[in-house]
N, C-alpha and C positions, 0 to 999 in steps of 0.2 A: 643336657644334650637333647638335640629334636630331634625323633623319629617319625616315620611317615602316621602315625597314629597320632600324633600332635600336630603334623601340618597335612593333611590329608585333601587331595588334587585337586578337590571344590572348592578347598578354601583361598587359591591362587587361582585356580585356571579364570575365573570372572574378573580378569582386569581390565583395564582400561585396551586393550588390543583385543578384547572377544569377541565385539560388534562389526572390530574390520574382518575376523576371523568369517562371521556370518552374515555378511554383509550381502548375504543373495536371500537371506530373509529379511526382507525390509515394510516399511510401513505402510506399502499396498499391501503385499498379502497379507499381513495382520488386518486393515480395514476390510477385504474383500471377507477372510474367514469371519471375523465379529459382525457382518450386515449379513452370513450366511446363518449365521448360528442365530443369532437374533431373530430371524424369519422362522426361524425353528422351532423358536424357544426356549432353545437353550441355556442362554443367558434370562436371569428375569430382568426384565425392564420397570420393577420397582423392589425398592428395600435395597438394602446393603448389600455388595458383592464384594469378597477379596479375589487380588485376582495374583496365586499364589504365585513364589517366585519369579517375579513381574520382570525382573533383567532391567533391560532399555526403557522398557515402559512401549512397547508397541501397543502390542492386546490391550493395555491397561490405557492409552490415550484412544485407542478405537470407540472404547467401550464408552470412557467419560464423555467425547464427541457425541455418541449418542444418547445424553442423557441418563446414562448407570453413576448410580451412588456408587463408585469405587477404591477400594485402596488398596496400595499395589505394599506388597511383601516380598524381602529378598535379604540374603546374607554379603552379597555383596556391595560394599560400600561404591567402586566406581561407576556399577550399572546403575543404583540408585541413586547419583548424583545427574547421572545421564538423562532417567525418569525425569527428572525435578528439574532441569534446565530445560527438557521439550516442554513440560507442562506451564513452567513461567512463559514460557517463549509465545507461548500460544493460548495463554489467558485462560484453560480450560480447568473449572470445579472439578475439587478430587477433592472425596475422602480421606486423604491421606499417604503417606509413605511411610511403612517399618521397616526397621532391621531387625532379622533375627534368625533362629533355628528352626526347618519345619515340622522338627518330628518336636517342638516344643511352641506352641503359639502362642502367642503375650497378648491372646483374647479370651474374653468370658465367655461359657456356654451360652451356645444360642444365638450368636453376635451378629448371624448373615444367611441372608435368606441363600445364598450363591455363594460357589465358590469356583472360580478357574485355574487351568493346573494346565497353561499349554508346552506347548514342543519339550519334549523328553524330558521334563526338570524333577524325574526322580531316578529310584535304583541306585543311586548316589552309592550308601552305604553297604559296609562289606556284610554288615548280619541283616539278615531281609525281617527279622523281628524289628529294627529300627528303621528299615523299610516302610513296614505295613505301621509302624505307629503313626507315619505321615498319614494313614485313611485313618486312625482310629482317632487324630487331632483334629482330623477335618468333621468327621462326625460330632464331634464335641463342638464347633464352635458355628456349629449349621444347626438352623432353627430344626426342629419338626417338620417333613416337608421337603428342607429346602435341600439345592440339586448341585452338585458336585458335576464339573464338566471337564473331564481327566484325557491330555490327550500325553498318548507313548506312541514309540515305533512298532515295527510290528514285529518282534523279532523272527519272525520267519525270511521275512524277506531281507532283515538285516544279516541274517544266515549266508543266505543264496550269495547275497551281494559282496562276502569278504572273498570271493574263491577266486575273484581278479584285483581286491583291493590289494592299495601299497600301503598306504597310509593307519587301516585298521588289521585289528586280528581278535581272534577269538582268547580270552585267558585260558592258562594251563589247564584250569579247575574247569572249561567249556562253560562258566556261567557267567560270563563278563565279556561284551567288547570295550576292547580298548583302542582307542584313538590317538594318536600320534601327531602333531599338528605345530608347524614351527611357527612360532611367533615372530611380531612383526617390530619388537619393540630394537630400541638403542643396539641393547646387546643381544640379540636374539639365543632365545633358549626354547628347547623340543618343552611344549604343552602337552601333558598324558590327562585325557580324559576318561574317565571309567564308567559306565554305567552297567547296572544288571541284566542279564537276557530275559527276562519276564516273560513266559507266552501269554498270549490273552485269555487262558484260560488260569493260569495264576492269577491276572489281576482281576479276574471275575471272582475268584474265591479272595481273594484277597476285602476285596470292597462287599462282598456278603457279609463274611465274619467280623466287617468293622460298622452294619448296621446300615448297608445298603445293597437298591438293587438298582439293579441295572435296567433300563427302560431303552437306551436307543444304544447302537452299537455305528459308527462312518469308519470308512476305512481311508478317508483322504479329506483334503480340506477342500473339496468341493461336494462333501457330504454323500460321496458315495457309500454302497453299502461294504460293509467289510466284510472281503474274501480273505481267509488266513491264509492259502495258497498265495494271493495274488498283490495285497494289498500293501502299501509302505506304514499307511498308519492304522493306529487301533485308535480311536477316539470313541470315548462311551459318555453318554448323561446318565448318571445315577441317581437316585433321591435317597434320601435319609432317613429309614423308616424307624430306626431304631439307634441305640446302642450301647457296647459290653459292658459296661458301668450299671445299665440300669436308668441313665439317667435320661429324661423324658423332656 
């Protein structure tokens, strides 16, 4: 028998109907945030970058467009087929394309000088210890140095926003919103998305304990500063000074 601990909401919700689901995040504003961040620095513009849970491959064709050694990673099989049809389509060098689990990375220590981690693609999991192993895998396969560019919502303002939403709500346990979202497919069936309420001060300690600090904080994809009160995103650059292994 399957229970939801064998088929558990990520493992489906990324089908081939997810892109029309978010289809008002499209391949300008992936370009416009990666030529902001790149001005920034945030991304390096040389050595290897993953660019975690890549989906469609937006962020991940932005980045190769300009010249980043990148390879994109993700669990799902439709969105990475979607990756690899834009990237033939359009003749653009890439590093590569994975499948896999992120709290378990099928890379060697040390593999990349960068790593990207855009629009919400954690809190997945219901024990926030396989949570945080996502930062302690990213430490692990980041050079000495190299910079981790983690962007979540903000949950403050994901707060505020459910008190006229229809479509989301708060879990029982107050530490999950959950998303509700009919799908567009044949037979249509309600999509349940779940992700963890994180405050940015969890993912501050979260990314210390896993051997990083935190260097710049935007609160939106036009690089403003992050207001907790005010702000929809928390996007932080990290670097990698250490980590809980020891290993160097």
């Amino acid at each position: 028998m399957t229970t939801p601990a064998d088929n558990p909401w990520y493992k489906t919700a990324f089908d081939s109907d997810y892109l029309e689901r978010y289809a008002h995040r499209d391949r300008g504003e992936a370009e416009d945030l990666v030529g902001r961040l790149m001005a920034a620095h945030a991304i390096p513009a040389a050595g290897a970058v993953l660019d975690l849970c890549c989906g469609g491959g937006r962020h991940l064709v932005a980045m190769a467009r300009r010249g980043v050694d990148v390879t994109g990673f993700d669990l799902s099989c439709p969105l990475l087929r979607t990756a690899r049809l834009t990237i033939q389509s359009e003749g653009i060098p890439l590093g590569g394309l994975v499948r896999g689990d992120m709290r378990r990375l099928p890379f060697a220590n040390g593999s990349f000088a960068g790593v990207t981690h855009f629009f919400t693609a954690f809190g997945y999991f219901d024990n926030d210890e396989e949570n945080f192993q996502v930062f302690r895998e990213v430490a692990r396969i980041l050079k000495p140095g190299g910079t981790y560019l983690f962007d979540f919502f903000n949950s403050t303002d994901v707060r505020a926003g459910l008190i006229h939403a229809t479509d989301k709500r708060v879990s029982a346990d107050g530490r999950r919103v959950e998303k509700y979202v009919r799908s567009n497919a044949t037979a249509p069936v309600t999509v349940i998305e779940s992700v963890r309420l994180f405050s940015a001060a969890e993912l501050r300690n979260g990314l210390t304990n896993a051997g990083f600090v935190v260097e710049k904080e935007w609160g939106d994809y036009g690089l403003d500063k992050f207001d907790e009160d005010a702000s929809p995103r928390w996007m932080a650059l990290a670097r990698r000074v250490w980590h809980p292994s020891g290993m160097r």
